[in-house]
C-alpha positions as semicolon CSV with decimal commas, in nm:
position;residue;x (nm);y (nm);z (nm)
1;X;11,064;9,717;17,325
2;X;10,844;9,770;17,639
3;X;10,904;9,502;17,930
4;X;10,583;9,287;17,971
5;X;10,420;9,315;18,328
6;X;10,515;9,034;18,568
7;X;10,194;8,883;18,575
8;X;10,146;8,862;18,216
9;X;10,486;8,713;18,176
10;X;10,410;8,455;18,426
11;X;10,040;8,348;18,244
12;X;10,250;8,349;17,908
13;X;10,544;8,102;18,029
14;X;10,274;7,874;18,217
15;X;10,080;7,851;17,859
16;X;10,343;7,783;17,649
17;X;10,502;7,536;17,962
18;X;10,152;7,380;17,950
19;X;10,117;7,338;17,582
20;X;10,469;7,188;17,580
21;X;10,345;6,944;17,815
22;X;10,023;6,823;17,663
23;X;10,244;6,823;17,323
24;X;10,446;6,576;17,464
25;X;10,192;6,387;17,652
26;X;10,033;6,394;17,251
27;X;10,294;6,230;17,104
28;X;10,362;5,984;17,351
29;X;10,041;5,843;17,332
30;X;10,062;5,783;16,971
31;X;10,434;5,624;16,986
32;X;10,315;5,393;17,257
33;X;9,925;5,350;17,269
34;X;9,829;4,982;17,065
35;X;9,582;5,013;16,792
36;X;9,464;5,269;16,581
37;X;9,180;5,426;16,778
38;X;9,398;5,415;17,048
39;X;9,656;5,633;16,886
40;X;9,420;5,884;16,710
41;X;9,346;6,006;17,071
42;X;9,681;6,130;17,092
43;X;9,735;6,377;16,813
44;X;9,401;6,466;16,839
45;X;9,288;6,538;17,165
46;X;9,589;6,666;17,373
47;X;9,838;6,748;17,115
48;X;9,532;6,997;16,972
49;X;9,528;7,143;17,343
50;X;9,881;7,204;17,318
51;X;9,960;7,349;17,055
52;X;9,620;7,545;17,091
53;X;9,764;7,658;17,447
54;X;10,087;7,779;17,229
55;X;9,931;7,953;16,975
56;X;9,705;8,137;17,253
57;X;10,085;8,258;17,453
58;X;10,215;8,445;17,097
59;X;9,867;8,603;17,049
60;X;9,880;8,740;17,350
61;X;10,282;8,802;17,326
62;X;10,260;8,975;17,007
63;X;9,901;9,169;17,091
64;X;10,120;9,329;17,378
65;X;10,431;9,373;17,206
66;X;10,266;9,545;16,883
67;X;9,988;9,734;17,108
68;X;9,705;9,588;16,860
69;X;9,504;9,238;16,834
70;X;9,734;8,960;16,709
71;X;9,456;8,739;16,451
72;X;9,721;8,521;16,271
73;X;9,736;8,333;16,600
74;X;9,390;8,325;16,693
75;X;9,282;8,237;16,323
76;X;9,523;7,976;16,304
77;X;9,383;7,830;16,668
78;X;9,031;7,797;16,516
79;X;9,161;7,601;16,180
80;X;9,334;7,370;16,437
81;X;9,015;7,322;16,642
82;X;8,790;7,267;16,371
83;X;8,984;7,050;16,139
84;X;9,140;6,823;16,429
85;X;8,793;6,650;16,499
86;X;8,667;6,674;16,154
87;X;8,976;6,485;16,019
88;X;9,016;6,251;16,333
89;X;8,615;6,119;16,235
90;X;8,676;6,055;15,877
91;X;8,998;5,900;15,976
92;X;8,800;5,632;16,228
93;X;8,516;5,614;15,977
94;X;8,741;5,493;15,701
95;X;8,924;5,249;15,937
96;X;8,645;5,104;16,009
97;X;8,491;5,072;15,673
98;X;8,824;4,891;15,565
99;X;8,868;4,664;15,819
100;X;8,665;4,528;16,073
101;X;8,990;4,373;16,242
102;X;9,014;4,786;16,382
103;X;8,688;4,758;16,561
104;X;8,730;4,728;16,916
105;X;8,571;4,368;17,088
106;X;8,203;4,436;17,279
107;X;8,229;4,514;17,658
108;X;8,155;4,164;17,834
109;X;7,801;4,090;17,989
């Protein structure tokens, strides 16, 4: 196996070190955040980014390493960007059709 080049080494460990962190930042948010609009943002906004930024590292790892385009990883990325906000909406739309204790107060005037 050929030795990657420094600087593609380097843009591969700061993806994955990035999508490590907003995984984490993710699930933080929905173990601590109050309410459940609050902790949809979690999973669904920086956990996506994530494991998006993951997902984008092997591509790129496994284009190099096999010397031809890697589309598991990029198809995969797309599901995971389309069906994160699709699910996250129906998700807040049936929360709020069930209960109207979910619904957050009005600003003040």
């Amino acid at each position: 196996m050929n030795a990657l080049p420094v600087w593609l080494d380097a843009l591969l460990a700061l993806l994955v070190v990035v999508g490590a962190a907003f995984a984490l930042i993710g699930s933080w948010g929905l173990a601590i955040l109050s309410g459940f609009l609050k902790r949809l943002h979690g999973p669904t906004k920086a956990t996506t980014l994530g494991v998006g930024c993951v997902l984008i590292a092997s591509a790129l790892w496994f284009s190099v390493a096999k010397g031809a385009p890697s589309l598991h990883e990029l198809l995969i990325t797309l599901f995971l960007f389309l069906t994160a906000p699709v699910s996250a909406h129906l998700l807040i739309q049936a929360a709020l059709k069930l209960g109207a204790s979910v619904r957050p107060p009005p600003p003040p005037d």
